[in-house]
C-alpha positions in Angstrom: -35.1 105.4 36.5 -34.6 109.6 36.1 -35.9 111.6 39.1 -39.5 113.1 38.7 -38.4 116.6 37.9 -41.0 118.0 40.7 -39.2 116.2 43.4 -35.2 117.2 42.0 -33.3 120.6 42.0 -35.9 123.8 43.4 -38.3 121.1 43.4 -36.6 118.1 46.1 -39.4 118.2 48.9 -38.1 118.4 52.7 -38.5 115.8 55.1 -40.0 117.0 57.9 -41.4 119.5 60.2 -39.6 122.2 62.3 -40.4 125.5 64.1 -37.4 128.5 64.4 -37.8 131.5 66.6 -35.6 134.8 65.9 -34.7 134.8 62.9 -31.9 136.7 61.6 -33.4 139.9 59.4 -31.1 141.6 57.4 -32.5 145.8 56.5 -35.4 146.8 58.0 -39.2 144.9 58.3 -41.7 147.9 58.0 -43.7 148.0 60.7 -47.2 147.5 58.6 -45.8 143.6 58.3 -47.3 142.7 61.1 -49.1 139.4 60.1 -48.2 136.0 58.5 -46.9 135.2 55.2 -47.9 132.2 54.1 -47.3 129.8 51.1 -48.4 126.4 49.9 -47.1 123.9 47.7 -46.2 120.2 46.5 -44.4 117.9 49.5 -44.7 114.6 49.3 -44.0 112.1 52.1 -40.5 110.8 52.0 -41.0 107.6 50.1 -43.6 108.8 47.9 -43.7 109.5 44.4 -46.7 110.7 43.0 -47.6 110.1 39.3 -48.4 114.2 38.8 -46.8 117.1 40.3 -50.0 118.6 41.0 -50.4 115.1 43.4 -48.0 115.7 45.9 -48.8 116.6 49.6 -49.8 119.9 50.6 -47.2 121.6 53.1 -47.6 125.1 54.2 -44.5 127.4 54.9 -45.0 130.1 57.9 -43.4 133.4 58.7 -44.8 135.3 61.6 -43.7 138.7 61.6 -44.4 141.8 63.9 -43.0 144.9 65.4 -40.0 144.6 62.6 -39.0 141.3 64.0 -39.4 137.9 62.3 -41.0 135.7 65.1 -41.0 132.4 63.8 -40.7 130.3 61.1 -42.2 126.8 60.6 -43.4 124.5 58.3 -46.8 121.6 58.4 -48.2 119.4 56.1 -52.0 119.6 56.0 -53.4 116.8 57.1 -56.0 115.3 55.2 -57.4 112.0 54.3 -55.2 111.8 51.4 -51.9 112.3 53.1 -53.1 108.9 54.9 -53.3 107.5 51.7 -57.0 107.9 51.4 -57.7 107.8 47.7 -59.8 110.0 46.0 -62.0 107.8 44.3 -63.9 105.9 46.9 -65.0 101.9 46.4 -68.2 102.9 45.2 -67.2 105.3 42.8 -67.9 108.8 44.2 -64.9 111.4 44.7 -64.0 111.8 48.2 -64.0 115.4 48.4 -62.2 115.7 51.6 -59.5 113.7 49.8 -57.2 116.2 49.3 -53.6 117.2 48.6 -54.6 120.6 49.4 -51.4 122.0 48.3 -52.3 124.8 46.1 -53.2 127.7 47.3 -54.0 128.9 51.1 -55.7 132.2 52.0 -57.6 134.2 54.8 -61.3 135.4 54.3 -63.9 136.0 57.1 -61.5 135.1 60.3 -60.4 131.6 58.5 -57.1 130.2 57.0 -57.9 128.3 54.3 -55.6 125.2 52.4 -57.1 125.4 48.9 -56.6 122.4 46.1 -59.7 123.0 43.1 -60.7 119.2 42.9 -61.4 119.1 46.8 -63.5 120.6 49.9 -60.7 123.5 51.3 -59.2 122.8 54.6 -59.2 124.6 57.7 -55.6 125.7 59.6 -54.9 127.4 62.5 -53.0 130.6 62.4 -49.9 128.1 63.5 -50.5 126.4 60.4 -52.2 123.1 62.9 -54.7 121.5 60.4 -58.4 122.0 61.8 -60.3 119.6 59.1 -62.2 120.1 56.0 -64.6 122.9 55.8 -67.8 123.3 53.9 -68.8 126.4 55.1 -71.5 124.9 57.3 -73.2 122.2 55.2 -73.5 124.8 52.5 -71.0 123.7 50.1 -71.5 120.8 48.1 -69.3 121.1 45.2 -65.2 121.2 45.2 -63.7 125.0 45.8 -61.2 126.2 43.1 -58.0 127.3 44.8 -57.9 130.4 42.8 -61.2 132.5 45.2 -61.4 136.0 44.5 -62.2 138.8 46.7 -64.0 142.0 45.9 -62.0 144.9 47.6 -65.1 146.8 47.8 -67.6 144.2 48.6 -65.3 142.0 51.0 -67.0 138.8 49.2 -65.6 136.2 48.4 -66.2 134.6 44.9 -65.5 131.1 43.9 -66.5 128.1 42.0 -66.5 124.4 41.7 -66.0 122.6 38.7 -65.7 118.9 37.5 -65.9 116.2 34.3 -69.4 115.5 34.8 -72.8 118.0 34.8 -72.8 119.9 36.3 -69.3 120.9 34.9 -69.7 124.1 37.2 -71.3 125.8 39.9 -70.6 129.7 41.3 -70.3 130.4 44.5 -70.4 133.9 46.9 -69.7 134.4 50.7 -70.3 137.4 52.1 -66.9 139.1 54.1 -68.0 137.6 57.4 -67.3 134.0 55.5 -71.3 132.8 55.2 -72.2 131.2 51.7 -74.7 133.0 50.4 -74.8 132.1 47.0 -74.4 128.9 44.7 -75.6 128.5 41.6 -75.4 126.1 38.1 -73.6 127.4 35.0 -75.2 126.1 32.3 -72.9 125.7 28.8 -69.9 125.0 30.3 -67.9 122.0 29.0 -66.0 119.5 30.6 -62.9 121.5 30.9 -59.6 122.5 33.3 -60.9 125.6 34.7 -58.3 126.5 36.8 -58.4 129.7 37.5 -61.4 132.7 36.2 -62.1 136.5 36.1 -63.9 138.9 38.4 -64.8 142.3 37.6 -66.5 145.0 39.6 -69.9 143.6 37.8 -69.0 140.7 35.8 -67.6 136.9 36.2 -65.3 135.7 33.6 -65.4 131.9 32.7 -62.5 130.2 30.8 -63.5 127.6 28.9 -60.2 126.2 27.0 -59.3 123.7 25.2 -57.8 121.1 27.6 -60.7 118.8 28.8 -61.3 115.6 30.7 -59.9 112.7 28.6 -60.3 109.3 30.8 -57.4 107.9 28.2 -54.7 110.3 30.0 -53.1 108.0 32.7 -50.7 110.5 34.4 -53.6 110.6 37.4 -54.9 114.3 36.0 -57.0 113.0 33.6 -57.2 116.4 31.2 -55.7 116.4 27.6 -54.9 119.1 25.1 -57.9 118.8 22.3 -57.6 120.5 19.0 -61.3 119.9 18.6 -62.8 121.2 21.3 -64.2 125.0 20.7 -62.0 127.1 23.2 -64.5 129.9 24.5 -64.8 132.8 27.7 -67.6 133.4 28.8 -68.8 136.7 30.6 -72.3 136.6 32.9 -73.5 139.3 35.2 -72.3 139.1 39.0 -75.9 140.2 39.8 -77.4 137.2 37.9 -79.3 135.2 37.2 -76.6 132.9 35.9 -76.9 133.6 32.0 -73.4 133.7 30.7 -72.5 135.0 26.8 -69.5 132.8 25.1 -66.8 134.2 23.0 -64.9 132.3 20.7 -61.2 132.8 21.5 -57.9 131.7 19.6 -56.7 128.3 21.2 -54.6 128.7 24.1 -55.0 127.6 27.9 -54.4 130.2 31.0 -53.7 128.5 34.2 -53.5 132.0 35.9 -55.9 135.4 35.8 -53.6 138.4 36.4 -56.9 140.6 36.6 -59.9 141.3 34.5 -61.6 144.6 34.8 -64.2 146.7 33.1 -62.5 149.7 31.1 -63.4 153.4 30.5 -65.4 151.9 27.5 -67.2 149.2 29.0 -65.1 146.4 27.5 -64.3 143.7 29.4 -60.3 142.9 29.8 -58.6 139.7 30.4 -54.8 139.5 31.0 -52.6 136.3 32.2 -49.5 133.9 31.2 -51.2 132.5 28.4 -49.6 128.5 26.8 -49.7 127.5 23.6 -50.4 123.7 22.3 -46.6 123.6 22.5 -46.1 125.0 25.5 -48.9 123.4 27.2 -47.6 120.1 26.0 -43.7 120.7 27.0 -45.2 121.5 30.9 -47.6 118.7 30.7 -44.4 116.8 30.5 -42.5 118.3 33.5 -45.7 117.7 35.2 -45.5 114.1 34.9 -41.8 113.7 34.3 -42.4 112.1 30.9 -39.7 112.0 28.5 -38.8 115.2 26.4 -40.0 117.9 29.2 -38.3 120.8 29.7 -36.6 122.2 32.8 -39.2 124.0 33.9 -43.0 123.6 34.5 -43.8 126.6 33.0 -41.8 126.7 29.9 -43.6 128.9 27.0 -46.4 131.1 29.0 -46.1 134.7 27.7 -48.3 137.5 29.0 -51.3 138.2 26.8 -54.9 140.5 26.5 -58.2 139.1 25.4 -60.5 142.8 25.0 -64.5 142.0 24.6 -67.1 144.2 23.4 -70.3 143.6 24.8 -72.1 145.4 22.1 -70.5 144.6 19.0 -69.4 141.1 20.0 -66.1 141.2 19.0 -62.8 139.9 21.0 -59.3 141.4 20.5 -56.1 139.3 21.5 -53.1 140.4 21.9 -49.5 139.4 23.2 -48.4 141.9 25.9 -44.7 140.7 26.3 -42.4 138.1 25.0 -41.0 136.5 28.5 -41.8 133.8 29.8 -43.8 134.4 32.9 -46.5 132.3 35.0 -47.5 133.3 38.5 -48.8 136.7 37.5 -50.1 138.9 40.9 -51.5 142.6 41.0 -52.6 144.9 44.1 -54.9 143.1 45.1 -56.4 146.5 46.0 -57.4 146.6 42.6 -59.0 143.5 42.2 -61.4 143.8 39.4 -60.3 147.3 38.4 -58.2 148.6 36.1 -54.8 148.6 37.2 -51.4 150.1 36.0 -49.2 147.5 37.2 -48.6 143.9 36.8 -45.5 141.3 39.0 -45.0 138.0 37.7 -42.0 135.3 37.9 -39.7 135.3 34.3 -38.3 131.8 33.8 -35.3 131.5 31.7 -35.8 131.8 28.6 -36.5 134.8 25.8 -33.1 136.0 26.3 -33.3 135.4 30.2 -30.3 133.4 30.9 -31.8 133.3 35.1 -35.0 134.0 37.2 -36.3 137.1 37.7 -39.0 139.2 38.9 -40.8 140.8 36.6 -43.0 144.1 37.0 -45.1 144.8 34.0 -45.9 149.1 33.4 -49.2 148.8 31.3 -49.6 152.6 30.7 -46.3 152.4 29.2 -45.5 149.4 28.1 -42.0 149.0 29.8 -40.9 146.5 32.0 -38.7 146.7 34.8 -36.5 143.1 35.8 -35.3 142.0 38.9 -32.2 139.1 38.4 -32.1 137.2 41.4 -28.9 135.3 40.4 -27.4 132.1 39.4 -29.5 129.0 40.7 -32.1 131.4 42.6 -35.2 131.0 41.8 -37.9 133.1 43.3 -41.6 132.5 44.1 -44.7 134.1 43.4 -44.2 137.8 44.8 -47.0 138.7 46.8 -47.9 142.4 46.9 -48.4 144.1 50.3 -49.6 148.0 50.7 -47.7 150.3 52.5 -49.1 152.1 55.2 -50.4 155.5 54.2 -50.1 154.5 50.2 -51.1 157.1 47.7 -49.9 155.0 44.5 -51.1 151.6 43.0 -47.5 150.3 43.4 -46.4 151.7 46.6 -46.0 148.6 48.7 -43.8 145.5 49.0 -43.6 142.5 47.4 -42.7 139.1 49.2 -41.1 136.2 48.0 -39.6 133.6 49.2 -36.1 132.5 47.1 -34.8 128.9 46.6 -31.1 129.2 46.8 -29.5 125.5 45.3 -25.6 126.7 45.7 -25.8 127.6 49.1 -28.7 125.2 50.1 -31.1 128.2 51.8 -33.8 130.0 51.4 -35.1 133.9 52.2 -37.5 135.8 52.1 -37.6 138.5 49.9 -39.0 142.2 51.3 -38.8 144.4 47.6 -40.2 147.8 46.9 -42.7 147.2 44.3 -42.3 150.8 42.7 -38.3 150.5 42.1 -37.1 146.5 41.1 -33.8 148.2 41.1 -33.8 149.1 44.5 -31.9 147.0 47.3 -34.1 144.7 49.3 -36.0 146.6 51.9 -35.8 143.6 53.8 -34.2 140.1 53.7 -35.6 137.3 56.3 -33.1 134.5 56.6 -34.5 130.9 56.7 -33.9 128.1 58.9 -33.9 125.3 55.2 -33.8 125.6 51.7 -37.8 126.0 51.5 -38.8 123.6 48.3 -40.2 125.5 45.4 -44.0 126.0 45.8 -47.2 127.4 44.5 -49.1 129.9 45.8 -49.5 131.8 49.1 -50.6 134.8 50.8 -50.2 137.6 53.2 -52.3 137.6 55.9 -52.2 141.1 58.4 -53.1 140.7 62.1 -56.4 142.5 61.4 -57.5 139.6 59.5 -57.2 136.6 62.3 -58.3 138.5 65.4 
């Protein structure tokens, strides 16, 4: 039998666990990195092979850095009741929601670190990346937490949401910015859908409801399918509530990843993200599950687009933004919500890309700049980190770690996020080829203390 594609090539999971102290930094670490970079993905136990990609193990990859040194790097799985083999689906029926792979996402918000998978209860870790338990913010939360939460950079709040096949297909959630959940709340009207990710403005939430939807008939263990029938719509409701939301018919197409969304100089609400076709959607469906005619890559097809609505005449605009193929968009975070300039994403081979590159995306211009990283180097999602004293929206860093498969090793990537051009402010060098992953985050000193 063929390898799964998610356990070959970027993908082949490591085996273990290991902690490495000094490690050998070539340029300079500016001296605001002082914090941990963190990033989550897919690692299954050796042995097991999980039916879906999105199925394997979460392990978290560490990087302590401080005073221009790189303290340590290490690497844990989170361990949860599933990584026991705990199924999700317990023997009388009900979803087990501290079952998790939680291998998604992991963040920091009100003095926690926080391993995020969308179908489960997030899981505490320590900043050593130790696993604490599942967390439901004291009692409070009784719904699954998507692993896409935004925070307000204004507010310090933390949205979120849970969603699932059955009603209620979704409830919203708020905690304030010392991590207390304030808020939860029904959305009534939305469908039975893969909501993987939504849209937060400075006074608006943004709910994607697109057309892949819970089909019991789909075996690979995600049980979502593609439906040309079902009515793809977003929907845009006041922050402030109550929860009323207005739908908008859209063009089929299914966005796994918000870039930003954001209230323009109009009033208009604006939507941009890595946006998949039928075709597309079906070609990564495949890599997902490592069924026959997939492509190489598990984001084959996803090109940057703009959805525009007009709350008073009603009326959406789409519109393609670029032509590469791009998924795991990211922005200054700074500007969560408002209008930014600048855009990052990773561009996958493809559309005249013959490698992988990192991608920054000029919106007031419409230029792009491209970063090759070079045969058999694939990077990760770039995270962007502020400079200290920054007067510009891109003037900052952006971190990434690289999966080398010639020379079997990994770095970590320290890039000026105004010049792509420019040589590598910093370059960490890693202890192991770290496995191709999903997403992560920067998390300053400030933060945990």
């Amino acid at each position: 039998m063929t390898a799964k594609p998610y356990l070959t090539g970027h993908y082949e999971p490591v085996v273990d666990e290991i902690t490495a102290r000094g490690l050998t930094v070539r340029g300079t670490l500016p001296p605001e990195l002082a914090g941990r970079y963190f990033r989550n993905g897919h690692n299954p136990l050796p042995g097991v092979v999980p039916p879906h990609w999105f199925q394997g193990s979460g392990m978290v990859h560490g990087l302590r850095l401080r005073d221009g040194r790189a303290e340590w790097y290490r690497n844990r799985w989170v361990r949860t009741p599933a990584l026991d083999g705990v199924p999700y689906i317990g023997p009388d029926g009900v979803p087990n929601l501290a079952a998790s792979g939680a291998a998604t996402n992991v963040i920091g918000h009100g003095g926690r670190i926080l391993a995020l998978q969308e179908a489960n209860l997030p899981f505490e870790l320590t900043a050593n990346l130790d696993t604490v338990g599942a967390y439901d913010f004291g009692g409070r939360l009784r719904t699954a937490m998507t692993a896409h939460p935004k925070e307000d950079p204004v507010t310090g709040e933390l949205h979120f949401f849970g969603y699932g096949p059955f009603p209620p297909h979704l409830t919203y959630h708020v905690a304030d910015a010392a991590g207390n959940l304030v808020r939860s709340e029904v959305i009534d009207g939305a469908g039975p859908s893969l909501m993987h990710d939504f849209g937060l403005t400075a006074h608006h939430v943004i709910w994607l409801d697109l057309p892949v939807v819970f089909d019991h008939a789909e075996q690979s263990g995600i049980p979502y399918r593609w439906s040309d029938s079902y009515t793809p719509r977003i929907g845009v409701m006041p922050r402030t509530g109550p929860a009323k939301v207005r739908w908008f018919e859209v063009s089929p197409g299914a966005l796994l990843h918000v870039a930003n969304a954001y209230e323009d100089a109009a009033g208009r609400i604006v939507l941009e993200g890595p946006r998949y076709d039928r075709s597309a959607w079906e070609t990564s469906w495949k890599w997902w599950v490592g069924a026959p005619g997939h492509g190489v890559e598990p984001g084959v097809g996803s090109v940057w687009h703009r959805w525009t609505f007009d709350l008073t005449t009603g009326a959406v605009r789409e519109e393609a933004v670029d032509d590469l193929v791009t998924e795991f968009p990211a922005i200054n975070e700074g500007l969560l919500g408002r209008e930014h300039r600048h855009s990052y994403a990773v561009a996958f081979p493809g559309a005249g890309l013959r490698e992988y590159h990192i991608a920054k995306f000029d919106l007031a211009t419409g230029t792009r700049q491209l970063l090759p990283l070079g045969r058999d180097r694939m990077p990760g999602e770039a995270v962007f980190v502020p400079a200290a004293g920054a007067t510009a929206e891109d003037d900052g860093y952006l971190l990434t770690i690289v999966s080398d498969l010639a020379r079997d090793a990994s770095e970590l990537l320290v890039l000026d996020a105004s010049d792509l051009s420019a040589a590598p402010v910093a370059v960490v060098e890693l202890p192991r080829r770290v496995p191709a992953g999903i997403h992560g985050s920067w998390i300053a000193d400030e933060e945990t203390s």
